[in-house]
N, C-alpha and C positions, 0 to 999 in steps of 0.2 A: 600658705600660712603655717604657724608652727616651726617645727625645727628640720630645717632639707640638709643634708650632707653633700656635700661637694669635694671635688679634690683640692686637700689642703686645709679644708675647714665646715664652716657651719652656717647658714643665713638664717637667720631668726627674725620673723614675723608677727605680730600682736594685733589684734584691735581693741583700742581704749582711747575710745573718741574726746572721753571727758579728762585726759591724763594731760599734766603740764609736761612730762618726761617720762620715757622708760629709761631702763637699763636690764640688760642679762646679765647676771651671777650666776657663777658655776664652779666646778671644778676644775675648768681650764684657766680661769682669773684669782685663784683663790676666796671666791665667793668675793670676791670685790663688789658693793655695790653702787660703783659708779665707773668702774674700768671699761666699759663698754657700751655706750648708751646707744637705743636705736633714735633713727631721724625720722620724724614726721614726715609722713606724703601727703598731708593734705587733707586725710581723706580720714581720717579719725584713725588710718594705721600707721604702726611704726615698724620700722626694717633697721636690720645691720649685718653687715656678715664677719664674722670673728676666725679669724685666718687663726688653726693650728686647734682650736675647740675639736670633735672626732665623734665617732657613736660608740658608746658607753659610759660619755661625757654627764653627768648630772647637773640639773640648773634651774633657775626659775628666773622672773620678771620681778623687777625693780620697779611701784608705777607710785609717782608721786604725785597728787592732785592739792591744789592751795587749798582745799576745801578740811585736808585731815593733819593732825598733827605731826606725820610721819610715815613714812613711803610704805605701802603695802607691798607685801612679798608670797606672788602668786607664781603659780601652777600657769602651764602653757596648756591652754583649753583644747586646743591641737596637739597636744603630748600624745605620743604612740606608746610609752611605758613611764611607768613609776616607781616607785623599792616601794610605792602604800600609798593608799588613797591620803595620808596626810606630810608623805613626805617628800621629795623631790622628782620632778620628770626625767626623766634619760632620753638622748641623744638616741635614735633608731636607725641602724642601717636599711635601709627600707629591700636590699638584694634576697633574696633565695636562692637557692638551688631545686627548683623545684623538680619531682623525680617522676610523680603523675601525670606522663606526656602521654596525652591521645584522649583523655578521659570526657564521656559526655555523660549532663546530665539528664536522666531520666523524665520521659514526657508526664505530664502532668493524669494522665491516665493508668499509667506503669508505677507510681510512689506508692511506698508504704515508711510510714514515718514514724521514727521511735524518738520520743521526745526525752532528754536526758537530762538531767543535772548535775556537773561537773564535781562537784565537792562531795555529793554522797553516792554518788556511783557508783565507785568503786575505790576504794581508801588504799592508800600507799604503804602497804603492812611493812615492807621492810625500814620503811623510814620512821615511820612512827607517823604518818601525818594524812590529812584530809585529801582526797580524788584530785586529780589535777588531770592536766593533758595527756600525758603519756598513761596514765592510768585506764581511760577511757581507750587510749591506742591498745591498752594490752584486751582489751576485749573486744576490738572491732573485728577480727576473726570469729568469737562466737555470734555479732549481730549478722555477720555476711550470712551464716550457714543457717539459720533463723529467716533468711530471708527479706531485709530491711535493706531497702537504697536511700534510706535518708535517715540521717542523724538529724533532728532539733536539738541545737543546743541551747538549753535557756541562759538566760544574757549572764553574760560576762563582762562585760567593761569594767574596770576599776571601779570598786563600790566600796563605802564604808567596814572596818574590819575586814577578815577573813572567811564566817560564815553568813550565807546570805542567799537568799532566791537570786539575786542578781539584779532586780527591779527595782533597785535603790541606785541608780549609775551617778558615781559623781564626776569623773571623765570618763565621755564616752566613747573618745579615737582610741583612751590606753585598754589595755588588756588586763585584766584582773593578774596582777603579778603572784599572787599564793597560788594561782590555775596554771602557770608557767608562763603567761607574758606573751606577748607578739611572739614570738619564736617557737611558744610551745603549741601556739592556737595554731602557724602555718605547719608543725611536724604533724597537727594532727589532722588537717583538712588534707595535706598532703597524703599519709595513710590511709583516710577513709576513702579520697580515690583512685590508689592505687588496689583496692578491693570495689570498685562500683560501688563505692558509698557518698551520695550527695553528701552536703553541710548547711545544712539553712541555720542562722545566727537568730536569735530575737534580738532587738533593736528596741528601745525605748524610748520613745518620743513625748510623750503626753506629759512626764514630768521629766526635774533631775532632780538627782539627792535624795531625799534633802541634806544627808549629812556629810560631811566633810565637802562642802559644794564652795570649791575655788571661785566656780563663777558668780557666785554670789557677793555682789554691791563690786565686781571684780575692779573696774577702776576707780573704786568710794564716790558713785553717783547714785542718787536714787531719786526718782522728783521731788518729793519733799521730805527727803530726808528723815522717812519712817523708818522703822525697824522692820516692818514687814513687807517692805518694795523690795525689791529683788537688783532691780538698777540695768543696765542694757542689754541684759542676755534674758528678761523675765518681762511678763505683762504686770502694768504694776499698778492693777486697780480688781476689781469684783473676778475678773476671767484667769487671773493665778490659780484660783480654790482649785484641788484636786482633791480626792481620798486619800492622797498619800503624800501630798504635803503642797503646801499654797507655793509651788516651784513650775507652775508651767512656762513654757517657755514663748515667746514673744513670736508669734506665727508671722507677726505686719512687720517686723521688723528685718530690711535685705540681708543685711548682716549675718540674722541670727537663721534664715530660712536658709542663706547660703551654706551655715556651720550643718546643717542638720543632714543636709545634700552632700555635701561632701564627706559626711561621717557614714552615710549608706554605701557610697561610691568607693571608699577604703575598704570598706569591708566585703564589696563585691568584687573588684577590679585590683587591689593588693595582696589580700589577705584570700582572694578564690573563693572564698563562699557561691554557695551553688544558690542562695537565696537569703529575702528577710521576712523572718515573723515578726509582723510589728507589735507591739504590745497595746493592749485599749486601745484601739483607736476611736471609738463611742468619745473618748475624753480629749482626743487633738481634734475632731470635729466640732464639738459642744462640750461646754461647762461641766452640766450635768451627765455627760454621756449620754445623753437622749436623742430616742428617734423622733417625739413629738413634741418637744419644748424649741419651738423655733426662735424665741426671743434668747435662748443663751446658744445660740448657732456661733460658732467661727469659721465663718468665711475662710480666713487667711489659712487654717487649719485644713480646712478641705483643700483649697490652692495649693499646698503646698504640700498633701497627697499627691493629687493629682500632678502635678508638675515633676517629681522625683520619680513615678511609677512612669511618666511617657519618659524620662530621661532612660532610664534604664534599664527599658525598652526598645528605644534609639538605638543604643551603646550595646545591648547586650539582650536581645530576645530570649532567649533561651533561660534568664534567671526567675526565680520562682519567687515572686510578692506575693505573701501571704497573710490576711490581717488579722486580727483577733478581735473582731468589733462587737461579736456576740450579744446583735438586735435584732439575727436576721434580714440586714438592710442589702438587698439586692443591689442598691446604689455603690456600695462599699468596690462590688464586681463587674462593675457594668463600664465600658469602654470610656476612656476620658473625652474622647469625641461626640460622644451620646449624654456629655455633663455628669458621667459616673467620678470613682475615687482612681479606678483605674487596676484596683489590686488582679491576680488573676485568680486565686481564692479566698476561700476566707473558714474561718473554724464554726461549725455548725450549732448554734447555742441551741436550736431547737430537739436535734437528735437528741444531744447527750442529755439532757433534761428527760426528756419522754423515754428514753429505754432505759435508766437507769431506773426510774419510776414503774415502768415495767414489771421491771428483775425484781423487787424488791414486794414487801405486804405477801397478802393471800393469796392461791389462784385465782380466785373469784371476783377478785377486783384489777386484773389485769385489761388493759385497753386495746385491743386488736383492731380499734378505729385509729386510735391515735399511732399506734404503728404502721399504720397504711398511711398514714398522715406522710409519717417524716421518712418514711420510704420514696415516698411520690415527691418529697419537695425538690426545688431545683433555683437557682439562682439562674436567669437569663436564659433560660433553655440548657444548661450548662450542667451538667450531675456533677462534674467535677469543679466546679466554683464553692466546693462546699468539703469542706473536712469533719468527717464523722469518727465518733470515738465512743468509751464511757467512762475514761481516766484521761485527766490534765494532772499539771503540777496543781489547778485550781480547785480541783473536785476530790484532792487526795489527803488537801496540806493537813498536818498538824494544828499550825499556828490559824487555819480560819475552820478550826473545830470540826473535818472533812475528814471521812474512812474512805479506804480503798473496797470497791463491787464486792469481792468476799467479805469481807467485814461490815457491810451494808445489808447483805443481807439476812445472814445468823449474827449478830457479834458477840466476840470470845468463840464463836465454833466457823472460825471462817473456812477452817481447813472441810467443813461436814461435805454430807454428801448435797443440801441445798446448797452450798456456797459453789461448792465445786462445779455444780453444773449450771447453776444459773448463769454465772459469770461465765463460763465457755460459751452457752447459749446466748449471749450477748457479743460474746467476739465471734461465731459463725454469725451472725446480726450485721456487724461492724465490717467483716471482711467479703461479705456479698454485697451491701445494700451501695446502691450508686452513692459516690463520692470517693472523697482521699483516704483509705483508714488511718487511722494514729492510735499506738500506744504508748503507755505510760513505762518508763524503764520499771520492769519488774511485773508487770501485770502479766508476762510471758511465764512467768515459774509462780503464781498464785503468790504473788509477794499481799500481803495483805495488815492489817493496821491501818497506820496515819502516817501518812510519807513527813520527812522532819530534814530541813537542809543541814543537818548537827549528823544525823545519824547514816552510817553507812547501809544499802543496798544488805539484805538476807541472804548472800550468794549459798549457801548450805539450800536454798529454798528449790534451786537448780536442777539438785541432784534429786533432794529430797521428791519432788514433785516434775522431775524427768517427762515424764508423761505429758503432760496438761501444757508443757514448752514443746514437745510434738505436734501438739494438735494446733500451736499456733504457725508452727512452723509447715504444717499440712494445707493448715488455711491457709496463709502468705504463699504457698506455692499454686494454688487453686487460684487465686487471688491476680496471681502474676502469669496464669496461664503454662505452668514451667511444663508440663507434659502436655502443650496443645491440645487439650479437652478443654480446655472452660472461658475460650477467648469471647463471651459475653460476660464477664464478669469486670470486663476490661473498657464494657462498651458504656455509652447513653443511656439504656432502653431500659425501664422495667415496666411491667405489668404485676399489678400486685392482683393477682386473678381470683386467692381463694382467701376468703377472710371470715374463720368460724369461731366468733365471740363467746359462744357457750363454752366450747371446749379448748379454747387457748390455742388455736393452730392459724399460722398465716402461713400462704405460700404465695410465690413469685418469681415472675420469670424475668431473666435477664437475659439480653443478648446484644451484639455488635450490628454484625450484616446478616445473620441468622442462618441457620442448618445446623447439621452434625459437627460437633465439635465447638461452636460457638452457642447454641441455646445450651440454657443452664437453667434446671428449674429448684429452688432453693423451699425447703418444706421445714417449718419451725414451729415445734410445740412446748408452748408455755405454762403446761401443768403436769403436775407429778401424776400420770397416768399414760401408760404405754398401748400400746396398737398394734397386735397381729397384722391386720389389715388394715390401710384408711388410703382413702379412692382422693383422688387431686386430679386437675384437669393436667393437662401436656399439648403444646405447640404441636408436636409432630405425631406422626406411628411411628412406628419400628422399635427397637430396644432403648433404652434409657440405663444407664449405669450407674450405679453408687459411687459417687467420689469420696466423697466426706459420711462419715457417721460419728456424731458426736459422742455416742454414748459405747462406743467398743473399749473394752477394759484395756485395750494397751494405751490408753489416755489417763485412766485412771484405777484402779482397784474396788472401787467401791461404786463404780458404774456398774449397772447393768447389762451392759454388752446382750441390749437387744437387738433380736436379727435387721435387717433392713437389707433388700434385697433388690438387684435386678429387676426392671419391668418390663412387661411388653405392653407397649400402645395399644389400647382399644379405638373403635369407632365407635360415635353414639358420642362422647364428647361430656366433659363436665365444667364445669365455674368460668363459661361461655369460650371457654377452648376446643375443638373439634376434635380430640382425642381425653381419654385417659387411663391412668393407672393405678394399680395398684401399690403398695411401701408398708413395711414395717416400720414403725414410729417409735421410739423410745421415750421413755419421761422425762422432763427437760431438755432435748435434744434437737439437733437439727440435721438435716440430710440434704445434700446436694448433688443433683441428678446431672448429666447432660447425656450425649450422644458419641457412640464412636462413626467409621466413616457410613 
């Protein structure tokens, strides 16, 4: 479908089942529109191939239906580029030169994912203009040495205007042409891994548009010819409703399940992406996005989950489906063969709710039950079918009235000495606690406010707060095991063994296949009061090592760099472990132990 280049020229393909005729106009007929018409197959599609047409060719469809006064002139729904979401498709050479030979992506227990967005990332100083691809390339050197094998890029498909979340997609084969287009999206999954940097894409499915949306009434059918039916790309009765606009998209209908399959499949198998984050999927499931309103269920919505997740699977194990269905619904991750959705994780709506809630208020109203809660929780038996965080694009934004963890918890003093440590105490949380971790671009240098898709990244924030982008870069290497000491953090297992609600301290051990070098015991105290001494149980005897100490001043300045020390294992046992020890504890701080041989 869409536009194939061949030698010599162009085959161009449509479906517009309710059309008395197409035609392509372009720039290789003079926008003629009737020099080329395609022929019906029968089948509600039209084809024709236009000998000497080429790629950088511009064009659109000609569809004339007896029902309208005059031939509508659309956009190719299969267009892989645009000059704008309202102006003409381009001809794509689909070739590369790809230069990232040998690269694999990282198992699902080894990711740590920094979710990004293209436009305020990192801004184009010398051009005068907003982030785009290569801009993002010029700093994927500082994400490799931070520690990140995965880039999320929030969606990019050609969206209305230039500034945008991207969750507006009006074509979703082309590539946001102000981002740099097909060419700038493959220079940049190319770079990310030629440094072991995955690419996972978000992908939009739940809705399109709604604005500048081609496929809308695309060959001027609609059943009765409402203003609010949509016509053969939309459901066009009560199950359109979205939040963000009555444009869902038609799940029963082959056609339009085949468009949605094949726009994952582009984006996996041409463009290399190493995965997709789908967006709501609560909403291609159900009307309402609900786990318990079974009367607005879409069957054809779950089908057509699960039928693209075993495809791409089939075709390509190793890619990383990821959903964002945040209901907690186990089903989301549970095998397609077992009547799941088939995804292989999903984003944690529970963590990041309860630790963010945590971090923030009195000590004294902190919950050390509810953090054992969503330490312990698990999808399928699976610790990693679950992506833990406490910053999204969703938890940050400007536009749904959302501060960033320092700003949440002083605000106007995000930089204090609360903000600073709460929020570190939350990322030693995030990068121990079984699951995926993810941050937010900037949450690594105390970027702090209201994240804005208009506004570029605080890079002064870098230097300014050096420090505090160590400590995450300390965790992510604990995290990934980079000095073979802490290969339980990599593992299944935790036991959340010591849980003291008085005094704000939880500790927990994680581990793999367990011993020296892979138990890891992780101690977290959530109130501004420090500890010479305080006793936690341990797995083993023999020595236990400080890896991590949150609170050492070369993290920050205005830490206390209290001691935390080396232990030796007792016998006699505590918080029903058969050993324990001793630690220095800091205020807001956390410390993470394990073994050498």
């Amino acid at each position: 479908m869409g536009a194939v280049v061949y030698p010599g020229g162009v085959a161009f393909r449509v479906w517009a089942p309710f059309a008395s005729g197409v035609c392509v106009a372009g720039s290789f007929n003079g926008w003629s529109a009737s020099a080329a018409p395609l022929t019906a197959e029968g089948n509600g599609t039209w084809s024709t191939d236009v000998p000497g047409a080429a790629a950088g060719d511009q064009y659109k469809f000609v569809i004339t239906n007896p029902a309208l006064p005059a031939p509508l002139w659309k956009n190719d729904p299969y267009a892989r580029s645009l000059t704008s979401s309202v102006g003409n498709g381009i001809v794509v050479d689909p070739s590369y030169a790809w230069s990232s030979v040998g690269y694999s992506t990282p198992s699902w227990n080894e990711m740590i994912v920094y979710e990004l967005h293209v436009g305020s990332f990192r801004f184009d100083a010398a051009r005068g203009r907003r982030g785009n691809f290569d801009t993002v390339i010029s700093k994927l050197d500082y994400l490799a040495d931070l520690g990140v094998n995965v880039v999320q890029v929030m969606a990019a498909d050609e969206f209305a205007g230039d500034v945008s979340w991207g969750y507006n997609p009006a074509f979703i084969f082309a590539v946001e042409e102000s981002y740099g287009g097909p060419n700038g999206f493959r220079r940049l999954v190319d770079a990310a891994h030629r440094r072991g940097i995955a690419v996972v894409f978000d992908v939009v499915y739940n809705h399109f548009g709604p604005d500048d949306l081609d496929l809308w009434k695309f060959d001027g059918w609609s059943p009765n010819g409402r203003p609010e039916e949509g016509g053969i790309y939309f459901y066009n009765d009560w199950r359109r409703q979205t939040p963000w606009g009555d444009t869902r998209p038609d799940y029963g209908r082959g056609e339009v399940r085949q468009y949605i399959r094949d726009n994952a499949l582009v984006w996996l198998e041409q463009r290399y992406c190493d995965g997709l984050r789908w967006d709501a999927t609560g909403w291609i499931r159900n009307v309402g996005g609900s786990n318990t309103d079974a009367g607005a269920d879409i069957p054809d919505g779950w089908s057509l989950m699960q039928w693209i997740n075993s495809e791409v699977r089939a075709r390509q194990p190793w890619k990383l489906m990821i959903a964002e269905d945040m209901q907690d619904n186990e089903w989301i991750t549970k095998d397609v063969g077992a009547g799941g959705a088939g995804f292989g994780s999903q984003w944690g709506a529970g963590f990041v709710h309860t630790v963010r809630d945590v971090l923030v208020g009195a000590d004294a109203g902190r919950d050390m039950r509810a953090l054992r809660a969503v330490l312990e929780q698990r999808f399928n038996g699976n610790a990693f079918q679950r992506v833990v965080y406490t910053e999204s694009h969703d938890e940050v934004a400007e536009s749904a009235h959302q501060v960033r963890v320092p700003e949440l918890i002083w605000p106007g003093r995000a930089d204090s000495f609360c903000s600073q440590k709460r929020s570190t105490l939350g990322a030693a949380l995030v990068f121990s606690a079984p699951g995926i971790p993810m941050l937010f671009m900037g949450q690594e240098f105390l970027e702090w406010g209201a994240w804005s898709d208009a506004r570029e990244l605080d890079w002064s924030k870098a230097d300014r707060f050096s420090g505090i982008r160590d400590l995450y870069r300390d965790l992510i290497r604990l995290r990934r095991n980079w000095y073979d000491t802490t290969r339980g953090l990599r593992g299944h297992q935790v036991n959340v063994h010591h849980e003291n609600d008085g005094d704000k301290v939880i500790a927990f051990h994680r581990w793999d296949r367990g011993g020296p070098r892979d138990d890891v015991v992780v101690v977290l105290n959530f109130a501004n009061r420090a500890y010479d001494v305080y006793r936690v149980g341990l797995p083993r005897g023999g020595w236990w090592r400080v890896r991590f100490n949150s609170d050492s001043r070369h993290y920050s300045a205005v830490f206390t760099d209290h001691d935390s020390f080396d232990c030796q294992a007792r016998s006699g046992g505590a918080d029903g472990l058969p050993f324990s020890g001793e630690i220095g504890l800091g205020p807001y701080s956390a410390v993470i132990l394990s073994q050498d041989d």
